[in-house]
N, C-alpha and C positions, 0 to 999 in steps of 0.2 A: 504494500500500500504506500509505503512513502517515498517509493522510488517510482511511481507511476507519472509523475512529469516525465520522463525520459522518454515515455512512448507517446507523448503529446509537446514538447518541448515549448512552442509556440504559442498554443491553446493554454499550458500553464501559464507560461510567462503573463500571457493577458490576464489571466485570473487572479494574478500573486503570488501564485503554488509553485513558481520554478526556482528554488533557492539558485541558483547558479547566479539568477540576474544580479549587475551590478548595478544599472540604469537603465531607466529607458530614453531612447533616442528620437528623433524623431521620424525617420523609419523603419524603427526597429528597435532590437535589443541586444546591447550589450550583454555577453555571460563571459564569465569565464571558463576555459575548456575545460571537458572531464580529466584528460592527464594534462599532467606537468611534470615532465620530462624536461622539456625547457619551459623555467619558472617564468610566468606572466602569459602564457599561452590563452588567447580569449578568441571569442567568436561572437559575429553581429548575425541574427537570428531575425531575418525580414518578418513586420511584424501583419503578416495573413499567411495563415499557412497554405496556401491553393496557389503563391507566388512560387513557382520552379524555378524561375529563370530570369534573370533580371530584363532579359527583353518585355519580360508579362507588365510590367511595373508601365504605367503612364510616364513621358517625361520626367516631369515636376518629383513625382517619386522614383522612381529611377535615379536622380541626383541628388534625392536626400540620402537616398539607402549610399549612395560615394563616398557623398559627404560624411554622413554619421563612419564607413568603415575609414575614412582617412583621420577623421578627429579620435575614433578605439585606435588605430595605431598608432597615433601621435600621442595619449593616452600611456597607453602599454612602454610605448620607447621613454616617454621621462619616468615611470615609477619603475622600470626595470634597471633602467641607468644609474638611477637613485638609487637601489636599492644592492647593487650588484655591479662594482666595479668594471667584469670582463663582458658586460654588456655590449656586443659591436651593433646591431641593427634591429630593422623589424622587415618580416616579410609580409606583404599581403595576398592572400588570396582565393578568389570565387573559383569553388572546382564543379561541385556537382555532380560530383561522380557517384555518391551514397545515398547522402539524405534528399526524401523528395522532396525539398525546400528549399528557396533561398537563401545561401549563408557564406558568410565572408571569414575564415579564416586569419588571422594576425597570430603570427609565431615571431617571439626574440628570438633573436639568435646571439650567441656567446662567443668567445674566445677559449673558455672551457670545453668546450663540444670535442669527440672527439676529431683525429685529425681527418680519418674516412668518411665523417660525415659533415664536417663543416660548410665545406663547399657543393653538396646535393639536399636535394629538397628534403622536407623534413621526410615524407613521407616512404623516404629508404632507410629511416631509421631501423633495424629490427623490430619485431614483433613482441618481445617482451617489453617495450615500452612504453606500446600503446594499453598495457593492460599495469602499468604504474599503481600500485599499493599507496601514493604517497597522494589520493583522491585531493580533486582542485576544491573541497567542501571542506577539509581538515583546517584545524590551528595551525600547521605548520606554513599555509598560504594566506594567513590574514592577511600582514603586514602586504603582499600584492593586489589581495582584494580591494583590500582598504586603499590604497595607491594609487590603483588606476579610477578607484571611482571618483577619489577625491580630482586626481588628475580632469577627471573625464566634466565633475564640475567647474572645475575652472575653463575649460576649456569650451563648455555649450552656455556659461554665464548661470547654471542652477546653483540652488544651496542643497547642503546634504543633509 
């Protein structure tokens, strides 16, 4: 029962029920990813779930949903920076390949990483990664939650 936002992501978010959310945007939703693997990892969750594909989005929304995933990276890059010296970048990106919804990926990337994987996409990471022990919902990832959202205020002009 309490982990039934995961098979509704989107539907929760809207309800309040998605603990992952850090903000909402104004096309969407900020969460933070389930692993972290690389710490600060978040995702912008287009906010109707029947949007697949950012061609579906009118205009007008279409470059909110840009806007809001370039302000989560610019987000993500000063509380990861801040928080974590070998902090070198952030990547973005709309893949579409899993989930049937619109969603924008943002992964830091480090100077920590190893060296076979620094320079390829996250997504050749092994397989024990993606199944990380170390859930983006733990104490061990406040001080990032709390970072980027504060971040994420500053940045759209909200209070927290």
């Amino acid at each position: 029962m309490a982990e039934n936002w995961r098979r509704d992501r989107i539907g929760s978010a809207l309800r309040g029920e998605n603990p992952t959310v850090l903000r909402r945007l104004d096309a969407g939703f900020a969460v933070i990813g389930d692993v972290q693997f690389l710490p600060g990892y978040a995702v912008l969750l287009v906010d109707d779930p029947a949007v697949t594909r950012l061609s579906e989005l009118p205009r007008a929304r279409r470059l909110a949903f840009l806007s809001d995933m370039e302000r989560l990276g610019e987000a993500v890059e000063r509380a990861c920076g801040r928080l974590d010296p070998a902090f070198r970048r952030v990547n973005l990106e709309i893949l579409g390949n899993t989930d049937p919804f619109l969603h924008a990926h943002v992964w830091p990337r480090y100077a920590w990483e190893p060296a076979e994987s620094v320079g390829r996409p996250v997504w050749l990471y092994p397989p024990e990664h993606w199944a990380d022990p170390s859930h983006a919902l733990g104490p061990r990832h406040d001080a990032l939650r709390t970072g980027i959202a504060e971040e994420l205020d500053r940045l759209t002009g909200a209070a927290a």
